[in-house]
Backbone as CSV, one residue per row, in Angstrom:
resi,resn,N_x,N_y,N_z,CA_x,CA_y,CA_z,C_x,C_y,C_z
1,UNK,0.838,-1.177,0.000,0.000,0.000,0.000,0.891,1.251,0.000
2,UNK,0.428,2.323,-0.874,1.186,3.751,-1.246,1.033,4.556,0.043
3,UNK,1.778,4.972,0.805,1.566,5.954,1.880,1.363,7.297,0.701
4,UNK,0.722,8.629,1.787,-0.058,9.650,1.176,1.342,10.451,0.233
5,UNK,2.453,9.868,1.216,3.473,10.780,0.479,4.290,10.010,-0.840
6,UNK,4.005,8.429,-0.739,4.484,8.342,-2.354,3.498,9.160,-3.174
7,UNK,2.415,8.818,-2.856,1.248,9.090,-3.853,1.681,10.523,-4.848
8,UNK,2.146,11.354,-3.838,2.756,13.037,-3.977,3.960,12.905,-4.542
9,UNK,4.519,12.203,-4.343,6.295,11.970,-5.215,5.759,11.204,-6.568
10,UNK,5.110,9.962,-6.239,4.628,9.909,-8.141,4.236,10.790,-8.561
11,UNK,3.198,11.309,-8.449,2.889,12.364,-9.223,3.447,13.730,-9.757
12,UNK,4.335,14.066,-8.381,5.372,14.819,-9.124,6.533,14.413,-10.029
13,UNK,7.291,12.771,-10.426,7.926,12.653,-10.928,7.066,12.394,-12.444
14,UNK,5.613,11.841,-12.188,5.220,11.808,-13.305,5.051,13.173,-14.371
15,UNK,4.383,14.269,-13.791,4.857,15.941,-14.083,5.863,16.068,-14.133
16,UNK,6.872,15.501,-13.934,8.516,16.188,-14.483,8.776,15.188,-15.579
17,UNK,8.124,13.925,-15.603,8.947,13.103,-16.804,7.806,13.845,-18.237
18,UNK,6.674,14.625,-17.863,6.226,15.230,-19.082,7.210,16.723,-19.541
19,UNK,7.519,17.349,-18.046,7.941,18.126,-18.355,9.209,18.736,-19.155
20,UNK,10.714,17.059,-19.118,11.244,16.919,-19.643,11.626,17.171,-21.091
21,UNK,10.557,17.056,-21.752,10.771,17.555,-23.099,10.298,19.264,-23.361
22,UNK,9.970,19.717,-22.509,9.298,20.934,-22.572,9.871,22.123,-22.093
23,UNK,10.917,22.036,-21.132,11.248,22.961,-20.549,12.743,22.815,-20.563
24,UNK,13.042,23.933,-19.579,14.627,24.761,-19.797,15.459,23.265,-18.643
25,UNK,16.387,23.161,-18.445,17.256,22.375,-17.738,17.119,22.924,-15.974
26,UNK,17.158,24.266,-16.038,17.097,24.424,-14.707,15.776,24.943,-14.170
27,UNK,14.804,24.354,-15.080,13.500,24.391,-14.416,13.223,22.872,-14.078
28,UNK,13.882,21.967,-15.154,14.069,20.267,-14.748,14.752,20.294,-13.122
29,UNK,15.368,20.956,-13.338,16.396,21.105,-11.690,15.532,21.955,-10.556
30,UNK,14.896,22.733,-10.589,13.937,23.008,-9.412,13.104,22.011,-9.294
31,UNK,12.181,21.264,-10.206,11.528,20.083,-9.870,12.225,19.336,-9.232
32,UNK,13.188,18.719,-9.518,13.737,17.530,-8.944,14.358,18.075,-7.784
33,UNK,14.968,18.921,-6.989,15.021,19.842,-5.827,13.866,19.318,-5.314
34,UNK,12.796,20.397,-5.776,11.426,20.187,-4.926,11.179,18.814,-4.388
35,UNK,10.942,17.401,-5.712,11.133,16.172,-5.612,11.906,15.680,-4.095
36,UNK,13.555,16.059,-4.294,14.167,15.550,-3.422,14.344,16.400,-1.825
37,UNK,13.641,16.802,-1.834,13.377,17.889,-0.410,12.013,16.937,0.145
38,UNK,11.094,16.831,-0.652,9.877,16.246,-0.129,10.199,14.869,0.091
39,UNK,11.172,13.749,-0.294,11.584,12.936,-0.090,11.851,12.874,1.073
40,UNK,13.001,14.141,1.616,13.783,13.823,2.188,13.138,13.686,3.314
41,UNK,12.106,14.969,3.596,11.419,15.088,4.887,10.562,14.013,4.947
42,UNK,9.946,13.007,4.016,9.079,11.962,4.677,10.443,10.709,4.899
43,UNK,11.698,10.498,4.779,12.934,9.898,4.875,12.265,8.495,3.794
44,UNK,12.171,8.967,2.497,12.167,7.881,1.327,13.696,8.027,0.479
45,UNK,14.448,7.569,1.600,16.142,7.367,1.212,16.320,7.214,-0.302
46,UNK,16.136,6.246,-0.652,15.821,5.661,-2.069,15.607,6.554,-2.853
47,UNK,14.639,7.496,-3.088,14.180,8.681,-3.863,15.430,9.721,-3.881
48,UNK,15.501,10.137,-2.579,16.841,11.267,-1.854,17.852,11.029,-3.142
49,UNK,18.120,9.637,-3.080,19.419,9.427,-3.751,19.318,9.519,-5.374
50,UNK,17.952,8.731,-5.919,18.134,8.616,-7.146,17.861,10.465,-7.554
51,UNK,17.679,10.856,-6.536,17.306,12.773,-7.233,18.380,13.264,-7.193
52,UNK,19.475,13.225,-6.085,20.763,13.777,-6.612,21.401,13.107,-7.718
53,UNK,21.140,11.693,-7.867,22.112,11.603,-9.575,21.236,12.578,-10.315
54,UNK,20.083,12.524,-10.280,19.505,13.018,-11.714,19.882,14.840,-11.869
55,UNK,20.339,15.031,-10.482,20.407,16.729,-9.905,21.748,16.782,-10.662
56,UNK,22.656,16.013,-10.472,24.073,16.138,-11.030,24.164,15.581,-12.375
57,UNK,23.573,14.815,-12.596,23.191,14.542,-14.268,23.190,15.595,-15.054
58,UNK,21.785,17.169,-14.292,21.743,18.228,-15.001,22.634,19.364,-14.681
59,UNK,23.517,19.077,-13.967,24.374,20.296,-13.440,25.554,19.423,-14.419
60,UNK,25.192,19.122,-15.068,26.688,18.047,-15.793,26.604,18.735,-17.286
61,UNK,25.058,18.884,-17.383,24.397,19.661,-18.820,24.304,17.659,-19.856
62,UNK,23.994,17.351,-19.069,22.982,16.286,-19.207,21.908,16.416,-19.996
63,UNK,21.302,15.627,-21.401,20.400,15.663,-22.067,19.452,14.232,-22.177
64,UNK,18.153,14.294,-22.551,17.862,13.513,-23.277,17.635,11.795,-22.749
65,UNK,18.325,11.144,-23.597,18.040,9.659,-22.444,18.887,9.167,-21.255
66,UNK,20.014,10.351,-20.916,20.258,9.975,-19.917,19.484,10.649,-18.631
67,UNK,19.181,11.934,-19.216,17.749,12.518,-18.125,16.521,11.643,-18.110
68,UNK,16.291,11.248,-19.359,14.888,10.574,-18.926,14.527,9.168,-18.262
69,UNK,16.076,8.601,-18.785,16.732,7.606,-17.506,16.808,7.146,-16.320
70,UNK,17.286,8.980,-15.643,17.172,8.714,-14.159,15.455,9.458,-13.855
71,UNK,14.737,9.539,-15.091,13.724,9.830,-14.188,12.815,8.958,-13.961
72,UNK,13.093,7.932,-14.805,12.768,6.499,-15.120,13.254,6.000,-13.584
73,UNK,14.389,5.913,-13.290,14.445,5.337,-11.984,14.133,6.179,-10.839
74,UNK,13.919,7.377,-11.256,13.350,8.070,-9.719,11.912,7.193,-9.668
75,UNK,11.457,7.314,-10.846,10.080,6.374,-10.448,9.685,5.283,-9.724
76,UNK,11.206,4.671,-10.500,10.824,3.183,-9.693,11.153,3.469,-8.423
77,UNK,12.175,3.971,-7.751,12.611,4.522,-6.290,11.162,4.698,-5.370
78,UNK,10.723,5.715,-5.974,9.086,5.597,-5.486,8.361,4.682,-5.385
79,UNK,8.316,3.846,-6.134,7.451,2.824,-6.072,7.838,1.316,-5.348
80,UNK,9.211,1.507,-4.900,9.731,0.017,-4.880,9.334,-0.107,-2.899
81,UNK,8.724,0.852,-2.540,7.948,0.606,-1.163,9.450,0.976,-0.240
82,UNK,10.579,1.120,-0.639,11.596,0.661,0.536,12.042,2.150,1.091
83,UNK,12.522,2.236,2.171,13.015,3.752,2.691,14.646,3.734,3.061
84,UNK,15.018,2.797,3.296,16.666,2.652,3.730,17.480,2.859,2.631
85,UNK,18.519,3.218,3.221,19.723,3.977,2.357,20.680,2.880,1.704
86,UNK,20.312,1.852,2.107,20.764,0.577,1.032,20.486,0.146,-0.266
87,UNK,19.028,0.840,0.028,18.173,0.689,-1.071,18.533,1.801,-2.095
88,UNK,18.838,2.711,-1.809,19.104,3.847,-2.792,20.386,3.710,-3.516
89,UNK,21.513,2.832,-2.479,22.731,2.354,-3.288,22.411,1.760,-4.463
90,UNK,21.449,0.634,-4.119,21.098,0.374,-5.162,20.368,0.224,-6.096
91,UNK,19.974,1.604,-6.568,19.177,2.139,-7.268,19.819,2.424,-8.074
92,UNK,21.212,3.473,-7.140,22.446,4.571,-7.619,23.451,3.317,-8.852
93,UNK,23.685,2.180,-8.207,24.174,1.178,-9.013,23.537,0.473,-10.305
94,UNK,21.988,0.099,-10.405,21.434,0.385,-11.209,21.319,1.427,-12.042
95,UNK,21.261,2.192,-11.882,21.346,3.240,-12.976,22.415,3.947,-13.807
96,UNK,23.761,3.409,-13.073,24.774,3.727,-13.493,25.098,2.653,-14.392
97,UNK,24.792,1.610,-14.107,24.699,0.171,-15.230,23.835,0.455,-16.530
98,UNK,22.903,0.795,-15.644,21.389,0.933,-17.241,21.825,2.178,-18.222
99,UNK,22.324,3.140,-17.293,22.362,4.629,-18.366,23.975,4.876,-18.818
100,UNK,25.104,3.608,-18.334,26.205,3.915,-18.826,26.515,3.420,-20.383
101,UNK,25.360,2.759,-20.903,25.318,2.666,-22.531,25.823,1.168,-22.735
């Protein structure tokens, strides 16, 4: 079962994976801020983490499928029910596998 605050993190990652094609890079980067702040305060570790790759992804000037990549796994982060910081390792390891080509 979704506590009230995944419910609020899907939906905001789902609004940023539309917003992705639409907007400037550092408006992608206040979302995912916002994203990983609201994470942080309900402690969904997992999320925390996969939002700073995707935060440094765009401070890297990051495009395209490697952004839509990690927003692909911020999703799953959300959804995979878990809150510990083990879990976000390996998320962080996953995604560095999936989006290193």
């Amino acid at each position: 079962m979704m506590h009230a605050h995944d419910c609020d993190l899907a939906a905001r990652v789902a609004r940023l994976d539309i917003m992705a094609a639409h907007v400037r890079p550092r408006d992608l980067a206040t979302e995912v801020d916002a994203i990983r702040a609201a994470a942080e305060a309900a402690g969904v570790l997992p999320v925390v983490a996969v939002a700073r790759a995707l935060e440094s992804a765009l401070a890297r000037g990051e495009r395209g499928v490697i952004v839509s990549g990690w927003i692909a796994m911020l999703g799953e982060a959300v959804g995979c029910g878990r809150s510990d910081a083990a879990s976000g390792h390996v998320f962080l390891a996953a995604g560095a596998i999936r989006l290193a080509g």
